[in-house]
Each structure stands twice: as structure tokens, then as C-alpha cells.
FITOR-691310 format. One line per field, with one value per residue (C-alpha): residue number from 1; residue in one letter; x, y, z. Coordinates in steps of 0.001 Angstrom, whole numbers. Example, Ala and Ser with C-alpha at 12.3 -4.5 7.8 and 13.67 -1.06 7.14 Angstrom:
REM residues 2
num	1 / 2
residu	A / S
east	12300 / 13670
north	-4500 / -1060
up	7800 / 7140
//
This chain:
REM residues 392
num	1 / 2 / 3 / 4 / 5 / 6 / 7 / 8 / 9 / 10 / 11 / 12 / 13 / 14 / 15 / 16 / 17 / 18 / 19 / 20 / 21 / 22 / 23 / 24 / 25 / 26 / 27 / 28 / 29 / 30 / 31 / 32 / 33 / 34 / 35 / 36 / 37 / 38 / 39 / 40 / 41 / 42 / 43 / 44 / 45 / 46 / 47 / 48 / 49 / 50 / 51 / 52 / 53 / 54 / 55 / 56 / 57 / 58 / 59 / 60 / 61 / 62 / 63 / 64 / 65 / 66 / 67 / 68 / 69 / 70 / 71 / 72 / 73 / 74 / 75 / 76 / 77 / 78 / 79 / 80 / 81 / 82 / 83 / 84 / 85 / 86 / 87 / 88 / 89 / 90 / 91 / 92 / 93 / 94 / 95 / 96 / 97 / 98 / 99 / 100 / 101 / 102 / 103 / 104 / 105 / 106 / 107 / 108 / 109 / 110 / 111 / 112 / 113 / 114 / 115 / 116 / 117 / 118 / 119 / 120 / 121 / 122 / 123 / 124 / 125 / 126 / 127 / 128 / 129 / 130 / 131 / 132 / 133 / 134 / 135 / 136 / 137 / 138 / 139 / 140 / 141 / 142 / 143 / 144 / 145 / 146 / 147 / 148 / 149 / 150 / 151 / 152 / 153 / 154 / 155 / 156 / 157 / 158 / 159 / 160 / 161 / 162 / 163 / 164 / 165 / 166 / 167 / 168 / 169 / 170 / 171 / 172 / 173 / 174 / 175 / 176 / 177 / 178 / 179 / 180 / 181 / 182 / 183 / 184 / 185 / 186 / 187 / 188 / 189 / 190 / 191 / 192 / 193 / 194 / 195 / 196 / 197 / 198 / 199 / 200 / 201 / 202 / 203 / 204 / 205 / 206 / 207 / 208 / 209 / 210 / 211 / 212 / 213 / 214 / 215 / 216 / 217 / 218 / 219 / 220 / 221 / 222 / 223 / 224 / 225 / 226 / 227 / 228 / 229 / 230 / 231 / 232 / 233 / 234 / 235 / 236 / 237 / 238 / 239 / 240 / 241 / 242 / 243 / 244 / 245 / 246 / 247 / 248 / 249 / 250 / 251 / 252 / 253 / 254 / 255 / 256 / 257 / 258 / 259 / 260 / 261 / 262 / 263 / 264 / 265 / 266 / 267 / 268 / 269 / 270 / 271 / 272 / 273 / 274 / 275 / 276 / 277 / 278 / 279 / 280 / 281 / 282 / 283 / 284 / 285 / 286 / 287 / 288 / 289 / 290 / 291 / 292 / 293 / 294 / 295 / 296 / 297 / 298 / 299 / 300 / 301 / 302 / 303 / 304 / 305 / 306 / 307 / 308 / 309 / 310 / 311 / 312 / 313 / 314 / 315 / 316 / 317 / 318 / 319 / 320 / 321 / 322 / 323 / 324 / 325 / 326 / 327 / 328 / 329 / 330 / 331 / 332 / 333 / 334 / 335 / 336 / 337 / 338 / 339 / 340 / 341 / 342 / 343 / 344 / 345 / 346 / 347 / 348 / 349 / 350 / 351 / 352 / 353 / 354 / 355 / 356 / 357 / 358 / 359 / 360 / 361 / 362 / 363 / 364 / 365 / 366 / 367 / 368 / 369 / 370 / 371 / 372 / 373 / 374 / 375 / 376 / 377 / 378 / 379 / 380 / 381 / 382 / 383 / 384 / 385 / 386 / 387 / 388 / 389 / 390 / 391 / 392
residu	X / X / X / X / X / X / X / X / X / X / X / X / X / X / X / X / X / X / X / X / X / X / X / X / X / X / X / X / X / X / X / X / X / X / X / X / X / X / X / X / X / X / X / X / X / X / X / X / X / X / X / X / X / X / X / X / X / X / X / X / X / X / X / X / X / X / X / X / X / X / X / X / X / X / X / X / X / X / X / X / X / X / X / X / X / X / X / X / X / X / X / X / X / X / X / X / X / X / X / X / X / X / X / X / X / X / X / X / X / X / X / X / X / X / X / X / X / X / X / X / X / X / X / X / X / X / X / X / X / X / X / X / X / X / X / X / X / X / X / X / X / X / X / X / X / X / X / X / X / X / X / X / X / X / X / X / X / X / X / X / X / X / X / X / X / X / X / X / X / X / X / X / X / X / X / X / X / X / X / X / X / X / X / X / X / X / X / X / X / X / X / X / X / X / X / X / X / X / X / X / X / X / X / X / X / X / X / X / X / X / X / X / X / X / X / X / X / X / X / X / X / X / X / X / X / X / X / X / X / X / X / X / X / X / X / X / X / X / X / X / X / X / X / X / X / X / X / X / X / X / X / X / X / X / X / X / X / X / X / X / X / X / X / X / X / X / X / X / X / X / X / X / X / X / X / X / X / X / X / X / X / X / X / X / X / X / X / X / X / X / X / X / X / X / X / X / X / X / X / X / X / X / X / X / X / X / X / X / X / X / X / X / X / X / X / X / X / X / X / X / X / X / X / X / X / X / X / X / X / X / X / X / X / X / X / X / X / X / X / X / X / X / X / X / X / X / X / X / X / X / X / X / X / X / X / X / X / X / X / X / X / X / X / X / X / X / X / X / X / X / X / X / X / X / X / X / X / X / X / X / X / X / X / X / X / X / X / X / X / X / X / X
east	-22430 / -19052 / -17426 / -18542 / -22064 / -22225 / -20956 / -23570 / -26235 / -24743 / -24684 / -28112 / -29193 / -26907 / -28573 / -32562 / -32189 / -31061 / -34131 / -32964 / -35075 / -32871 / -33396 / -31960 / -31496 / -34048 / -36621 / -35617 / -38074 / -37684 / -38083 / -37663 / -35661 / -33159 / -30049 / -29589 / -27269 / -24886 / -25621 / -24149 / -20987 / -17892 / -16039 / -18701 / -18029 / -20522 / -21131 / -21632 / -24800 / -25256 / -27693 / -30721 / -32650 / -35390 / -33855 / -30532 / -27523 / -26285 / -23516 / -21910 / -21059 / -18433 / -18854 / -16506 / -15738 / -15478 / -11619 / -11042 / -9535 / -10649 / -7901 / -6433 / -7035 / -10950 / -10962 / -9597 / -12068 / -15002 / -13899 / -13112 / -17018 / -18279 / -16174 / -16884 / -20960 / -23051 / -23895 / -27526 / -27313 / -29240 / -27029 / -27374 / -23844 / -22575 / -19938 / -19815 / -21658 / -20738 / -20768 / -18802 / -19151 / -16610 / -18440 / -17325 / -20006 / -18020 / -16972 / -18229 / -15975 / -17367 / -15921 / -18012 / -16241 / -17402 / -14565 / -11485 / -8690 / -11485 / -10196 / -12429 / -14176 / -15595 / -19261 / -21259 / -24011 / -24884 / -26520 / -30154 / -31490 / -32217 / -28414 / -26963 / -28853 / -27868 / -24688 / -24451 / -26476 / -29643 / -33244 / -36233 / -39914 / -40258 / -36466 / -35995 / -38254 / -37282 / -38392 / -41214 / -40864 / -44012 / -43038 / -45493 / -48582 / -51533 / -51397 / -54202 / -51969 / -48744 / -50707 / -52326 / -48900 / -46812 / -50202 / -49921 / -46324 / -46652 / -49353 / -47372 / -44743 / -46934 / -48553 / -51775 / -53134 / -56779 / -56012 / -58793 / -57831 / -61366 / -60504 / -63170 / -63445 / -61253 / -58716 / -56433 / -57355 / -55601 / -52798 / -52159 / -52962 / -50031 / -47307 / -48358 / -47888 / -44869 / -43304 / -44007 / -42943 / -39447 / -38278 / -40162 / -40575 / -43895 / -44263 / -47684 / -50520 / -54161 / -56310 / -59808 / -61995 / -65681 / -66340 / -64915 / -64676 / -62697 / -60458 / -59287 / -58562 / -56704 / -55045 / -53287 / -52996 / -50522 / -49052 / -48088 / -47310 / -43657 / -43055 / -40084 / -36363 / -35482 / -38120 / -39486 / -42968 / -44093 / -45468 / -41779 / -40841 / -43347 / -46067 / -49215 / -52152 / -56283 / -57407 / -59092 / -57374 / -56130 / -52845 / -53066 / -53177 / -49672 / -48372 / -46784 / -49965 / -53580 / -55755 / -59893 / -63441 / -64423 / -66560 / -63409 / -61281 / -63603 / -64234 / -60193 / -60140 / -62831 / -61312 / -64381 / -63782 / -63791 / -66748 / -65562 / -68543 / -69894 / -68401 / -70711 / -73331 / -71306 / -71285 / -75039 / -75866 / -73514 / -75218 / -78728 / -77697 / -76359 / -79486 / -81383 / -79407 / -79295 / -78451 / -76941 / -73009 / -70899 / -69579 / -65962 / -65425 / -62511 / -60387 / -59505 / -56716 / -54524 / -52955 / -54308 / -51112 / -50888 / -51247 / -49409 / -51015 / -54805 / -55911 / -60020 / -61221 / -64934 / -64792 / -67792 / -70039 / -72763 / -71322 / -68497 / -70838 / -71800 / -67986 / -66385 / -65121 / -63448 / -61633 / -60932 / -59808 / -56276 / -56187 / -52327 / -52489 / -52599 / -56029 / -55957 / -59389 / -60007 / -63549 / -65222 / -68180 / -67181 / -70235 / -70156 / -69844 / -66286 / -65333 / -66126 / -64155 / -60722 / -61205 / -61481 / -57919 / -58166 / -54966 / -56500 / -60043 / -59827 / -63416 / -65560 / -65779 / -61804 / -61714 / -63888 / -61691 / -58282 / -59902 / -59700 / -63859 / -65947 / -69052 / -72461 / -74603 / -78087 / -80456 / -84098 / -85792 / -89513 / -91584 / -95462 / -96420 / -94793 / -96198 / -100060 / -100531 / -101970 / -105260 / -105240 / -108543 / -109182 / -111932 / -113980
north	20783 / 22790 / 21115 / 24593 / 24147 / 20387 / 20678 / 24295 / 21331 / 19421 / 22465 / 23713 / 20440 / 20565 / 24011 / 23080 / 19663 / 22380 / 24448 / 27152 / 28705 / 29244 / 32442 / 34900 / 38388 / 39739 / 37602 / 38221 / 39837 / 41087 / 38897 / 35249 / 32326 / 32467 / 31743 / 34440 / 33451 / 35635 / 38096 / 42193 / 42572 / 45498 / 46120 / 44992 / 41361 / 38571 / 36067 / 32526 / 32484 / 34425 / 33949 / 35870 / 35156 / 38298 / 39879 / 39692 / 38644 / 35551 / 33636 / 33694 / 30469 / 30170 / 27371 / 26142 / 22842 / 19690 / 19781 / 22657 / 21967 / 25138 / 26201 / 29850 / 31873 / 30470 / 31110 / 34827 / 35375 / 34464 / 36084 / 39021 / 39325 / 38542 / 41589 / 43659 / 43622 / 46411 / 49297 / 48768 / 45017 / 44625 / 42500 / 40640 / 42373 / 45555 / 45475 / 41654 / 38567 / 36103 / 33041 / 31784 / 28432 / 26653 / 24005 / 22294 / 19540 / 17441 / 19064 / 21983 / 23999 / 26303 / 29295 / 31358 / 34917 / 36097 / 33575 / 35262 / 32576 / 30087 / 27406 / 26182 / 22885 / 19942 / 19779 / 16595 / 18728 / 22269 / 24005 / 24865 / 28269 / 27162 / 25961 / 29532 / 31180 / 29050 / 29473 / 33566 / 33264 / 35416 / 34274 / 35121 / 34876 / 33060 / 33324 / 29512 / 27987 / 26412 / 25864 / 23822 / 20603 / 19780 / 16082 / 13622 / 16512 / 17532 / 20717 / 22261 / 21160 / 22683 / 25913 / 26109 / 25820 / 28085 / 30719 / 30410 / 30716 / 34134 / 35355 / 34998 / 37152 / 39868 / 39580 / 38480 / 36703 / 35250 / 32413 / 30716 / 27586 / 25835 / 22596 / 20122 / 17252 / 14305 / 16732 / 16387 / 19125 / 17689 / 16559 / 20406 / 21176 / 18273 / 19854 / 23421 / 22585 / 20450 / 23548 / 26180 / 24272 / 22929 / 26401 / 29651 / 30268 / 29087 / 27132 / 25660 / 24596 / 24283 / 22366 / 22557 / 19661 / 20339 / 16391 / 14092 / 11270 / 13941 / 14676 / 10779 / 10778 / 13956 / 12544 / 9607 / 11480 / 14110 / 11526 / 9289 / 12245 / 12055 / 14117 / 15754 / 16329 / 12293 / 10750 / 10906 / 10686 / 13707 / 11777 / 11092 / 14467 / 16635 / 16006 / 15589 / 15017 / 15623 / 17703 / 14713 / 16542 / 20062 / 18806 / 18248 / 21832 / 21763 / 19568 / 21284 / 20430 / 20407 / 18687 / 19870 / 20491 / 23889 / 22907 / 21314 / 24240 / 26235 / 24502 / 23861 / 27895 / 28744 / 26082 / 23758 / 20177 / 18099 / 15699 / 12341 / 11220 / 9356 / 11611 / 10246 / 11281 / 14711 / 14516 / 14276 / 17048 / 19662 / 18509 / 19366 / 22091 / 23449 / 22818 / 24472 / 27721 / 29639 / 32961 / 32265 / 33515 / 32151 / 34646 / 34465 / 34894 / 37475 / 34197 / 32672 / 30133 / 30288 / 33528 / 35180 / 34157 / 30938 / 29085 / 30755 / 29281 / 27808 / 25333 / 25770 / 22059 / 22713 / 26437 / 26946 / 25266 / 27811 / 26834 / 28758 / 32179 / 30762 / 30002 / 32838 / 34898 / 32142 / 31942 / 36269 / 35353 / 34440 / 37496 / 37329 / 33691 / 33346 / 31189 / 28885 / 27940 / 24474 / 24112 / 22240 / 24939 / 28236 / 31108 / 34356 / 34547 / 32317 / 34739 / 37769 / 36051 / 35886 / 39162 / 37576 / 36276 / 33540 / 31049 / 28404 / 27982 / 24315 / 23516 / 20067 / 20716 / 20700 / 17432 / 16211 / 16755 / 16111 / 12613 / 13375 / 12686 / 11324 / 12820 / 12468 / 10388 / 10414 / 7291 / 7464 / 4402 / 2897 / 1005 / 40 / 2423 / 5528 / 4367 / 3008 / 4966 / 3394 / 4421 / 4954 / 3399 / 4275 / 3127 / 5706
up	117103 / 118258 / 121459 / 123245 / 122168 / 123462 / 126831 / 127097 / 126425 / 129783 / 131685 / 130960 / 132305 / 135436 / 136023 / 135276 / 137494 / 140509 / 139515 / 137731 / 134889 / 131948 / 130214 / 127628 / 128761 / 126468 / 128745 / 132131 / 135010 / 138221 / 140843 / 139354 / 140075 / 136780 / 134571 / 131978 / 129360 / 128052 / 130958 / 130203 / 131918 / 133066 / 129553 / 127350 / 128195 / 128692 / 131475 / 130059 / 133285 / 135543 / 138161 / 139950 / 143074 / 144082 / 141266 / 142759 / 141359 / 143174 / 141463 / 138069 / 136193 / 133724 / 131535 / 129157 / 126555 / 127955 / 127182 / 129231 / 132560 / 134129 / 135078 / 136700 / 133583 / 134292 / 137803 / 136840 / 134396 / 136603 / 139610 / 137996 / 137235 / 140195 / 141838 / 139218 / 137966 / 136493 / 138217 / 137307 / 138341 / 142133 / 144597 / 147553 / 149186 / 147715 / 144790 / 144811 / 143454 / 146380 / 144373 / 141433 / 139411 / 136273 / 134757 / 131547 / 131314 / 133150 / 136035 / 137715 / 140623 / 143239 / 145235 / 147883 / 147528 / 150983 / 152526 / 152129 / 150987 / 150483 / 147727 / 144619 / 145943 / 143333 / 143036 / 142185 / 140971 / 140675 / 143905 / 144021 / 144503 / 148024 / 148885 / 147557 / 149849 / 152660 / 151589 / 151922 / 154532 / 153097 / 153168 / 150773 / 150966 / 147552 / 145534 / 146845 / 144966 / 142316 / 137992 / 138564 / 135984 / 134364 / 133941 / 135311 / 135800 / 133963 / 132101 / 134296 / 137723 / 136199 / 134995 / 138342 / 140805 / 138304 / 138544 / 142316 / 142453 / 140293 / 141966 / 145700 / 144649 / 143427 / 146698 / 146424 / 149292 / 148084 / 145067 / 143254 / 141204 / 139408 / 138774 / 137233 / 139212 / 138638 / 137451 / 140775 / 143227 / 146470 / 144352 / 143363 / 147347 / 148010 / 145562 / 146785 / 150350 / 149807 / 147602 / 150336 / 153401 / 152086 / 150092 / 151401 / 154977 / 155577 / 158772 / 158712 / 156723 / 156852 / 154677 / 155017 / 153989 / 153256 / 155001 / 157512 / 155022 / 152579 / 155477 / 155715 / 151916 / 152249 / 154987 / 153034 / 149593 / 151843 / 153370 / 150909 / 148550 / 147217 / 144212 / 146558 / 146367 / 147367 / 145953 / 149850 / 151091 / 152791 / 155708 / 156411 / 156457 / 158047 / 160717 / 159120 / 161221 / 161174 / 163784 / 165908 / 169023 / 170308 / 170378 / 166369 / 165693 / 166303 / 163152 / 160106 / 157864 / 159619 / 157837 / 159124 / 158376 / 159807 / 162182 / 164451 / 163684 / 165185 / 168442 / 168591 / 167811 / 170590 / 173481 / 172913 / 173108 / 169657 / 169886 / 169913 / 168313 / 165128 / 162114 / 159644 / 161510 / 162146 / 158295 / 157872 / 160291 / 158710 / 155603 / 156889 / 158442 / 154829 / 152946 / 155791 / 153836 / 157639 / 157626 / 160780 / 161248 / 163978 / 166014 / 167356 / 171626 / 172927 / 174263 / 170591 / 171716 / 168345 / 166692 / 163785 / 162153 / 163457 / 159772 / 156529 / 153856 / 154409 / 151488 / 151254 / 149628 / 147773 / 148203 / 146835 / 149474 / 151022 / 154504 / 154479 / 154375 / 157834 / 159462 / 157014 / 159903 / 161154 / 157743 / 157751 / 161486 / 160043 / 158170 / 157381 / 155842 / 152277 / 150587 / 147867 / 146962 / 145285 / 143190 / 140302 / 140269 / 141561 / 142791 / 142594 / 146178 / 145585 / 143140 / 145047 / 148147 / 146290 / 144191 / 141096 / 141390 / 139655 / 138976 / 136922 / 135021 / 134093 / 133406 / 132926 / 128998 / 129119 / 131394 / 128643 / 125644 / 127591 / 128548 / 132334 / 132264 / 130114 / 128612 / 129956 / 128802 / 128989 / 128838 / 128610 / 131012 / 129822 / 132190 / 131574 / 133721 / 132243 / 128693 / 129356 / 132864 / 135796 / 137522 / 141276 / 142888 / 146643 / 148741 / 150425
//
């Protein structure tokens, strides 16, 4: 391997561990989080990166062998790209890419062009699509978030947040991942949230638990949740709190059934009460299969846009025909539905957008679940009968 070649190896590293998606040019697309290699430049010259967030050219990276000291005739050769791009190349400030990197493996230099006399300052690592936007002072809906790494997920979890990820930035509000059970549904709802609160601009969360006792486990699965920048728990970094109170509507994820978001919605108290029981009665009160609808009052005490993203847990479940207006009451939120066994009327509710189809037979053969099994039980009375005398 030629020195150049070995210390490209270091720097693709330095440039995937700050989330950047390393492309070729032949691969890029609008609106993506990327490093193209070998990017077109002024003069029929090449960039060794250069790098797009919203499909807007950010900061160019000129990377060199590991005995290179990056010196001026670097810092020439990089600045003189980033004042000097493609006409057809979209930017973030006109005529200029603001940020310029050297990197030889080794070491890696930074300049931000939009300070005039600014000097070249040593980096321990490369900055995150995140940090370069701080840095020019721009902010995007989803060009922050960063190459997803697959390491230490399922295939059907990766699949699932890269699908919802995608789908965002085309838009789409109404998300429906089918996940068969066992496969890690809250953990995907975890990494989702965690993604969209610490790199987009989403404020708040919802997630929507189909029981109380579901609520408690979601409660400590967020919590403890730490597949984050540090290593941190999410508990230690944003309020997380089940909506026991109206005052707990206020934390940056909500965990809730339905039934309490809409009393906390319509300024009705939250029955302190027995949530077992509260458990069993919603229960009954589904198998009843009511055509009844709730019907939302004039004096709603939270904002249709109040949440950003809402998380629905067992999307499937008949009771949501019943409190679905309370659901299409936060009309500007986007919906990620979670389900083993989707219905049509799941389907029809997220127009078919579906991010994942991860079914039981897949569970099966992955070794998520095991197969059934099915065991036939004999007892005297199934094999010689019985006869039934009564007195009259």
C-alpha cells in the first residue's frame, strides 16, 4: 500500500467516526450527510473530500501522506478550492465553502474561511456534521445527523432507523416500521428519539404505550438508553418522564397511554387510581369493539404542534380508531408506528409508508424467536369420554 493510500485509510476513519458517509462522486444524492472523494473542481482539479450537508457544500478536506507536514503550499491548495467551487455546486454562502480541513492521518488542521485573518487551529478529531454547522452558524432540519453505524444492532433495527431517516427528508410524516416481537421495537423508538432530539431540531417527543405496565418498561429502557455520543444514558441528558401529572407533559420525551393524554389534552384530572385496574378496563372496553369516537372540546390545553415526533407502541390495536382524532389533533408531528401484526386499518393510517417489514418468519430464521411448537395433551377423558348423569 503507497504511503498516500495508508494515511487515506486513517482519514476515512477520522471522517466515518464524525459521521460522515463516505462516497464516490458517481454515488452522491441530493440531500445527504456525505464525503465525496475525489470531488470535480475549478481547472479540472480534484478535491481529496469534499463535504455536503442538505446538498450543500460545507468544507473541503485536503488530505495528504503521513510525511507531509501540511504546510503553506497545502493550506494554498485547499483554500484556493474552497474560494473557488463549481458553478453547479449548491453552497451554504455564495462563492465560498466556509470550511477547510489538512489531514495527513496524523494530524488534521482546521480554518473557518468566514473569519477573516483566522489562523489554522489543531484538531483532535474531525468535526461532525453537527459542529460545522454550528460553526457557520446555519441550521438544518435533518443535514446534522450523522452515518448511522450498524455496530451492535440487528439488521431489521438498522434497516428500520436508516428507512426513517430517508423517509424524513423526503417529507413524509406517517412511518410504519413492523417489527416481530422480540425483535427490539422500543429500542429502535430509543435510538430514533435519541437521534432526533440531539441533531435535528425536534424539541419533544411522545411515545404512546398501548398499557400502563408497557409505559414503566418504556420508562427505564429510555432512560437507561446510552448508545449516544459519550457513552451517556439518556436519562442524564434529557427529561424523561410518564405522564402521571400535567406538569409531565412538559419533559423532552412523554412517555403515555392515550387515555391520560387525552384527559391532560382536555384539562381533566389524571386519575390517581389503581392502573392495573385502569389496564383491565381499557381492555374491556377494547373487546367491547365500540364504535364510539371521542370527541375533542374547543379549550384543548396543548398546541397542535406541541410534540414533533409521536412514537405509536402496538399500532395496530382497535383502540386507537376510538382516540384517533386525538392522534390527527397534532397534525404537524411526524408518526412512527411500532407493530408485530399490522391491519389494514394501520396500513391505511400511514399511507402504506412502510420503513421496515421485519416479520415473525424472519425472527425465526435470524434466531431472534424460536419456532412454535405444538404439543398434543391426552387425558382419560378426552380418549374414553365421560358420561354426564343429572338427577331430575
Amino acid at each position: 500500500m503507497l504511503p498516500e493510500e495508508k494515511a487515506r485509510v486513517k482519514i476515512d476513519k477520522q471522517l466515518r467516526n464524525a459521521g460522515w458517509d463516505i462516497i464516490s462522486r458517481n454515488e452522491y444524492l441530493p440531500n445527504s450527510t456525505t464525503a465525496v472523494k475525489e470531488a470535480l473542481m475549478v481547472g479540472n482539479t480534484e478535491s481529496d473530500y469534499l463535504l455536503f450537508v442538505d446538498g450543500k457544500a460545507i468544507a473541503v478536506v485536503e488530505a495528504k501522506r503521513e510525511e507531509n507536514p501540511l504546510g503553506d503550499e497545502v493550506k494554498k491548495q485547499a483554500e484556493d478550492y474552497a474560494v473557488s467551487p463549481q458553478s453547479w455546486y449548491a453552497l451554504w454562502f455564495e462563492k465560498l465553502i466556509p470550511l477547510v480541513y489538512m489531514a495527513n492521518g496524523n494530524k488534521i488542521y482546521f480554518k473557518n474561511m468566514l473569519v477573516e485573518d483566522s489562523e489554522y487551529e489543531e484538531l483532535s478529531q474531525m468535526h461532525s456534521p453537527k459542529k460545522m454547522l454550528q460553526i457557520i452558524g446555519k441550521k438544518s432540519e435533518y443535514g446534522a445527523l450523522p452515518l448511522l453505524e450498524k455496530r451492535g444492532l440487528r439488521d431489521c433495527q438498522y434497516k428500520a432507523e436508516t428507512k426513517l431517516e430517508e423517509s424524513l427528508k423526503l417529507g413524509n410524516k406517517k412511518n410504519l416500521a413492523v417489527l416481530a416481537t422480540g425483535s427490539g421495537k422500543t429500542y429502535l423508538a430509543c435510538l430514533a428519539s435519541y437521534r432526533l432530539l440531539n441533531y435535528t431540531q425536534t424539541k419533544r417527543i411522545l411515545f404512546l404505550a398501548d398499557r400502563n405496565n408497557l409505559a414503566k418498561q418504556a420508562l427505564s429502557e429510555f432512560s437507561l438508553f446510552d448508545r449516544t455520543e459519550n457513552m451517556q444514558q439518556m436519562g442524564n441528558l434529557y427529561t424523561i418522564k410518564r405522564l402521571r401529572k400535567e406538569n409531565d407533559v412538559n419533559a423532552d420525551i412523554v412517555i403515555s397511554t392515550i387515555q391520560k393524554l387525552f384527559a391532560v389534552l382536555t384539562g381533566q384530572a389524571i386519575q390517581d387510581g389503581n392502573e392495573d385496574e385502569e389496564d383491565e378496563l381499557a381492555k374491556k372496553n377494547e373487546e367491547k369493539e365500540s364504535k364510539e369516537v371521542v370527541e375533542l372540546c374547543n379549550d384543548l390545553k396543548l398546541p397542535p404542534d406541541y410534540f414533533q415526533l409521536i412514537i405509536v407502541d402496538e399500532c395496530h390495536r382497535s383502540i386507537y380508531g376510538k382516540w384517533k382524532k386525538v392522534l390527527d389533533y397534532f397534525s404537524g408531528a411526524t408518526v412512527l408506528g411500532l407493530t408485530a401484526t399490522p391491519t389494514p386499518e394501520a396500513y391505511a393510517f400511514f399511507n402504506n409508508n412502510i420503513i421496515e417489514n421485519y416479520k415473525y418468519e424472519d425472527s425465526i430464521v435470524d434466531g431472534v424467536n424460536v419456532p412454535s411448537r405444538i404439543y398434543r395433551i391426552i387425558t382419560d377423558v378426552t380418549v374414553k369420554w365421560s358420561t354426564v348423569y343429572s338427577s331430575v
